[in-house]
N, C-alpha and C positions, 0 to 999 in steps of 0.2 A: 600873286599876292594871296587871292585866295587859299592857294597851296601850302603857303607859309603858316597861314592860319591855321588853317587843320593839323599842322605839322605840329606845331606848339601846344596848340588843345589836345592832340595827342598824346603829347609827352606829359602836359601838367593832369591828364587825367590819368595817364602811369604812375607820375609820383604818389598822385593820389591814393588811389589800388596799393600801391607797393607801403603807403604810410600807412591803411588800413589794414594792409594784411600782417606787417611788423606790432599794429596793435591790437591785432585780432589775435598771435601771437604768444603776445607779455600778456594780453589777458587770459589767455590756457592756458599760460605757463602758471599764471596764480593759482587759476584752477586745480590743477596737479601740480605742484609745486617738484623743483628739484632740491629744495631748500631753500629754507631763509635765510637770506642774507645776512638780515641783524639779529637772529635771535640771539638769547645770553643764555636760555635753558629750555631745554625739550620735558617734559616727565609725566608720569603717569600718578593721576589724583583717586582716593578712593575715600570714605568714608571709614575704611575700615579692609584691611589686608587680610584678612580673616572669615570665613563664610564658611557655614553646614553644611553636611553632605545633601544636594539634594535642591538647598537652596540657590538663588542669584544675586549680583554684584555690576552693580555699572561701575565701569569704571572712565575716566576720562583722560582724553590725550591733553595737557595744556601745555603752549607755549607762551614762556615768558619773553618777551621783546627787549630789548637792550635800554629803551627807554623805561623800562620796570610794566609798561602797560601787558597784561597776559591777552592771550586769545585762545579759546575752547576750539581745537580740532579735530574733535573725535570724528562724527562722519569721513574727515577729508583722510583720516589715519588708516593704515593695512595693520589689520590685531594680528596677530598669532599667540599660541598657549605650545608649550612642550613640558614633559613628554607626554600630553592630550591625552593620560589615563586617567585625572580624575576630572575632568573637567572641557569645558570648550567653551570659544569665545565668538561671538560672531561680528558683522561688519560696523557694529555701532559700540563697541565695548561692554556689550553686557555679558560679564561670564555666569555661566550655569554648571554648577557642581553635582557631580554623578552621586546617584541616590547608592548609598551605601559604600561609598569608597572616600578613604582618607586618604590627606596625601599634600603635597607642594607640587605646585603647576607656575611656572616663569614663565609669564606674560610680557609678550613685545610688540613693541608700535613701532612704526614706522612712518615719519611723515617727509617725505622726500630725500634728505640726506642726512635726517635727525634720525637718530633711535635711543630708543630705552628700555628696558625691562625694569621688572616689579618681581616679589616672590606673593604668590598669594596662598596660603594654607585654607586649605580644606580639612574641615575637623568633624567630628562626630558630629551626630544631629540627636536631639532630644526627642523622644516619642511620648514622654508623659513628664509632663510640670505640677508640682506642688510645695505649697507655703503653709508654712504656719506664724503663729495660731493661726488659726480659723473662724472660729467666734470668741472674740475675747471683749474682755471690760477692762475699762485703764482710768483712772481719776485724771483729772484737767489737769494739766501740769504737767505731768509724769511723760516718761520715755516708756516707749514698748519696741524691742525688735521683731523683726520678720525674718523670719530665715527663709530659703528656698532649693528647693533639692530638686533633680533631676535623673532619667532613667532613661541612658541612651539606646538607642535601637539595637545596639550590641546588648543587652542586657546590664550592662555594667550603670552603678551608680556614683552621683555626685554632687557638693552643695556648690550652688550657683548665686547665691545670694550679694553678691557682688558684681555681677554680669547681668542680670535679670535688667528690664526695663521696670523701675515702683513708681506708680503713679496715686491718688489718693483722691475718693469722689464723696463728695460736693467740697471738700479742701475748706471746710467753712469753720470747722473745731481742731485742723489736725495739716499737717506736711509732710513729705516722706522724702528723705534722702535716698541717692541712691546706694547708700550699703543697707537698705531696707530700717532702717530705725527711721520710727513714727512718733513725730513730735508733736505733743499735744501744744495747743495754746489755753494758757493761762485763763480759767473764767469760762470759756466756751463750752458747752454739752452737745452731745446730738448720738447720730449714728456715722457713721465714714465707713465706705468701700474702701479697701487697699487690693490693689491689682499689679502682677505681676506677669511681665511678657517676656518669651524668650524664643526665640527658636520660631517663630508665629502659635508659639502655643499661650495661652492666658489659664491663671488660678486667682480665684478676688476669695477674700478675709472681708470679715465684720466685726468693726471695734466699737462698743459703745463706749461713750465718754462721758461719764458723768464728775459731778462737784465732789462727791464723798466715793473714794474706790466701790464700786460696785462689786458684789460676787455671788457665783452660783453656791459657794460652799462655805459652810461655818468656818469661821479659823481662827485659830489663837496665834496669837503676835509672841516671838520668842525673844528675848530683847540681847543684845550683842553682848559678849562676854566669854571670860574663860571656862573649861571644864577639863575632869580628867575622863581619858577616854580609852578604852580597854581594862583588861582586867591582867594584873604579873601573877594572880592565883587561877587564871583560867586556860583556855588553851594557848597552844603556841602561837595560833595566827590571830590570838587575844595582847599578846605580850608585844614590847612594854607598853606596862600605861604610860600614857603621857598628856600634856597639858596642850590644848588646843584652843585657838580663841575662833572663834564660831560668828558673823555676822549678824546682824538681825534679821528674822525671816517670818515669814506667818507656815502657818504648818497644821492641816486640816485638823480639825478637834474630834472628828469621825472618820473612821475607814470608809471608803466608796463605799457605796449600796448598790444593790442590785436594779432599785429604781432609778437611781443615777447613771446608770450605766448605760440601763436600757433607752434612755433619753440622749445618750450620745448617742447611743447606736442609731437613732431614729435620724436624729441631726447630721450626723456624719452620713448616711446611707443615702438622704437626700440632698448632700452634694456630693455624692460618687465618693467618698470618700475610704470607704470599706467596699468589700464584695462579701455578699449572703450566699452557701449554698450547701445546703442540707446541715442546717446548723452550724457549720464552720464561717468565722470571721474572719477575712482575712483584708489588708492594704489594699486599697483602691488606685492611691496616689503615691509618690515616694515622698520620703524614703521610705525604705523595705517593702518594693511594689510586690502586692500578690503576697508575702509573707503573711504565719498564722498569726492573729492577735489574738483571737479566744476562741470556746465552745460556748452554744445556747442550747443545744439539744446533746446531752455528753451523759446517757446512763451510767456508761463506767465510772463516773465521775459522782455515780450521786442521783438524788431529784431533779428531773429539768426545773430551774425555776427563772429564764426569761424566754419568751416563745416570741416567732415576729408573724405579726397579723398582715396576711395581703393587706395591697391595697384598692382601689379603682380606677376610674376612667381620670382622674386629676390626684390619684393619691399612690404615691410612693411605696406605702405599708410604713409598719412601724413596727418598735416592740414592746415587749410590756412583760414589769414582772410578776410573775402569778402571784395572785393572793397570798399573802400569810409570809409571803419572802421582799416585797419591798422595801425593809428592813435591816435584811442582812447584808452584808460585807461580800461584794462581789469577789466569787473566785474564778474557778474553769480558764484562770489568763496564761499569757507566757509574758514575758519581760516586755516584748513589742506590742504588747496586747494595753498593759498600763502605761507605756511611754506612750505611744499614740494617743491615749485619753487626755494625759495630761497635754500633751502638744497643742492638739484641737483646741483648747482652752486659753493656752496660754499659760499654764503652769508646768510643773517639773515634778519629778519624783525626789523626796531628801537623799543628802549624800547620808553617809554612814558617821560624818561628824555630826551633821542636822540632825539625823535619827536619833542618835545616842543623845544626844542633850535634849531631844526632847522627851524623849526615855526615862531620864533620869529624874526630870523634875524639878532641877533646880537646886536641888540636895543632894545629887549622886549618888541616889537609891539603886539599889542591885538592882530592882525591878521596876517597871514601870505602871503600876501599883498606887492605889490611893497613900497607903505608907511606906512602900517599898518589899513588902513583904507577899508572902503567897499564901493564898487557902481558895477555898471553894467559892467563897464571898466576895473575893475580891477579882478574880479571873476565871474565863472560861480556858480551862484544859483539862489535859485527859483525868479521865473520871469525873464521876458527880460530886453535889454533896453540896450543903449551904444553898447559895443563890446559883450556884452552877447546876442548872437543871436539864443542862443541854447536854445532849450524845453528840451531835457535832458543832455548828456553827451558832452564835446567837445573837436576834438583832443587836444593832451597835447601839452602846451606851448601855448595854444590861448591869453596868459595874460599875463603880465609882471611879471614877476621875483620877489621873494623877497630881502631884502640886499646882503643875500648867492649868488646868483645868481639861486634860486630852484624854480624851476613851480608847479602852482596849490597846495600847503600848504593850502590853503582856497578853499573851495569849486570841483567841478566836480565831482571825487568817494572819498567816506569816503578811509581809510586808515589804515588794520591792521597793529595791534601793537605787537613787542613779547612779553608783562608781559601780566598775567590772569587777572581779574579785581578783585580789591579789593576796598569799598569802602571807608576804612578805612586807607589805604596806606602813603598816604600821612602824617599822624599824627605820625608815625613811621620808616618812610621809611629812609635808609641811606643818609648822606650827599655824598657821593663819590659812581657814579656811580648806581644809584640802577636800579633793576630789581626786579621788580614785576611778577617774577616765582620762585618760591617755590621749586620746584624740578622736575623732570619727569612728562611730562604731559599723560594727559588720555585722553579717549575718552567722558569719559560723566561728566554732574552736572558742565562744566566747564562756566567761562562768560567770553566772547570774549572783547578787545577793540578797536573799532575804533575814528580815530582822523581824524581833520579837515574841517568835514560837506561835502554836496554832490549838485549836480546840482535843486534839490528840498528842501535843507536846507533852514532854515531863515539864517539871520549876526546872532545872537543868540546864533545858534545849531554851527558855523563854526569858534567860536571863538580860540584862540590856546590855550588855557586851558582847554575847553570841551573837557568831558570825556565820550563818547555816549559807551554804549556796544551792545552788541545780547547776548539776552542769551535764548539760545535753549537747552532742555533737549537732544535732541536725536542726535548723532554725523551728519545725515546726514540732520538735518533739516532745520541748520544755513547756508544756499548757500543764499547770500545774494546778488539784483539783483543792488547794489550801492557801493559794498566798494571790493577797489583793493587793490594794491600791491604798495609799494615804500623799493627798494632792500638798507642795512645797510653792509657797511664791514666794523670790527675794524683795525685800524692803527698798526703797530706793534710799 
């Protein structure tokens, strides 16, 4: 009897063992799965199929179950990457992209007898971010864009203003979409950060926002309407006039000055925005990184008349223009030298339509001229005589006004323009509004325009229909020691 006992407790402690180990088992087999039975879909999740050279990417295994419920299996997933040149993956899904290598890398999971692959692109990586404007003023109400450029470790450049991450601090007078337009609200003033991320790089702007547009510069409001614009009695790439209708814009009433200048220089230098070194100005941030924008110590050129004072143990330096020149119409620039000025700000250079109607007056005066005509008295150029007492440049406003109520449109520094030159333009060019830029500009092969002649022009060279260029093969050779600045902002 008692044999029998042991016999059967034997056996029922066999089954037992044998039902433990069947479920010791199914539960390894969970563990490493050979497959799921119910799944409906394996696949590989990411935030984003796309990552820099350089940077990383989690990426996750999920399975979806037949009853719709998912489960996150990455740990439990075997990653692999081919052909593992620009990149690799390790046992949790996080891929990390090889510093300086572009490329597509297919990623594969494997979870028991699921698989799947992904393509994931590996693209350039940014080494330096930068936005504009950068200090700007915008009335309550009003829309202001942000643009944003970049300067990939390859050298090459690009705008990113649509990719960038824009965020907007203390968000209390203002909101930013992400294609970088800053929308003010209605009533609200203050000051607002705008920050842009990209690549783990950051650039922040400062918008003041006041009730009545705020500005650093005098300007006279030009009001929408038509004008004729060229001259059929002047040169060829004057011909045809024709009839243009022009927006409303404000359009500085003075040429830059040299004290205005020096005061960007100071603001921009303390946020890295230029590089200082032995007089040369040059891009700090893109676009046109490293590119010349101006000379500050340029003999060839003339008098120094903006010097930059160290600084100290909390101070940056600055600069400053000498005595007796705070006054005059900044020259020593190249084209990159006045588009950057304006950028920083939030303003623009006039196009060549803007220009000439503001030239003209309202009257479509030949010159740009108290009454359209030329003498000693009414413009500084070459030679003396009358109120022109100047051998070269003279502070702005030595002259009377034109109709607009705008100084120096004739004569003192030439005056870049924003379209590139084309000598053809005009035979083609739109009725409404045109701009003579093509698309994204570059650094070389380009022709620069300036408009309205200079304190050594003839009446001639300084008519408001001459179309004088520079055109310099090499970006840093066009610093030109005659032609400034006159700042454009469009009307909303």
């Amino acid at each position: 009897m008692e044999f029998e006992l042991r016999t059967k407790f034997s056996m029922i402690l066999s089954l037992l063992l044998l039902f433990l180990l069947i479920f010791s088992f199914r539960c390894s087999d969970n563990d490493n799965p050979t497959g799921p039975m119910d799944a409906a879909k394996f696949e590989i999740r990411a935030d984003d199929l796309s990552i820099y050279s350089g940077g990383r990417m989690q990426l996750n295994a999920i399975l979806t179950n037949s009853d719709g419920s998912t489960t996150d299996v990455t740990p439990q997933t075997l990653w692999s990457n081919s052909p593992a040149l620009v990149g690799t993956i390790d046992g949790n899904g996080l891929f990390t992209a090889i510093n300086n290598v572009i490329g597509i890398e297919t990623i594969r999971a494997e979870y028991g007898s699921e698989v799947t692959t992904v393509d994931v692109e590996v693209t350039r990586r940014a080494g330096f971010l930068g936005v504009s404007p950068v200090l700007a003023s915008v009335q309550s109400g009003d829309d202001l864009q942000f643009m944003a450029a970049v300067t990939f470790q390859d050298g090459s450049e690009g705008l990113a203003t649509d990719k960038v991450a824009w965020s907007v601090s203390p968000g209390v007078a203002a909101s930013i979409e992400g294609n970088g337009l800053l929308k003010t609200i209605p009533g609200m003033t203050g000051i607002e950060t705008v920050q842009a991320s990209y690549h783990g790089l950051i650039a922040n702007s400062e918008v003041e926002i006041q009730l009545q547009h705020p500005s650093r510069f005098d300007m006279v409001e030009i009001p929408a309407g038509v004008f004729e614009m060229g001259d059929d009695n002047g040169l060829d790439d004057e011909k045809p006039a024709h009839e243009v209708f022009v927006s409303a814009f404000e359009i500085g009433r003075y040429e830059v000055t040299n004290a205005e200048y020096a005061r960007y220089l100071t603001e921009a230098f303390a946020r890295s925005e230029i590089r200082h070194e032995h007089g040369f100005i040059s891009k700090g941030k893109p676009p046109f990184l490293f590119v010349g924008l101006s000379k500050i110590d340029a003999p060839e050129f003339g008098e120094q008349v903006i010097v930059f004072v160290p600084g100290g143990l909390v101070d940056e330096g600055r600069f400053e223009a000498l005595a007796g020149y705070e006054n005059r119409p900044v020259a020593s620039l190249h084209w990159f030298g006045a588009t950057a000025f304006c950028d920083f700000y939030g303003l623009r250079l006039p196009t060549e339509a803007e220009w000439e109607k503001a030239c003209r007056g309202g009257l479509q005066l030949e010159y740009g001229t108290e009454d359209g005509t030329i003498s000693g008295d009414l413009a500084n150029l070459a030679g003396t005589g009358g109120k022109d007492i100047f051998e070269t440049d003279a502070p702005v406003g030595s002259f009377p006004p034109n109709p607009f109520g705008i100084y120096d449109m004739t004569g003192n520094v030439s005056e870049f323009i924003f379209d590139l030159y084309d000598a053809e333009y005009y035979q083609n060019s739109p009725s409404v509004d045109p701009s003579g830029r093509p698309g994204p500009v570059t650094i070389e092969n380009l022709i620069w325009i300036i408009r309205g002649g200079r304190w050594n022009s003839s009446p001639q060279e300084a008519r408001a229909a001459r179309r004088a260029i520079i055109d310099e093969p090499h970006p840093n050779a066009g610093v030109s020691a005659w032609s400034g600045i006159r700042v454009v902002r469009a009307l909303p």
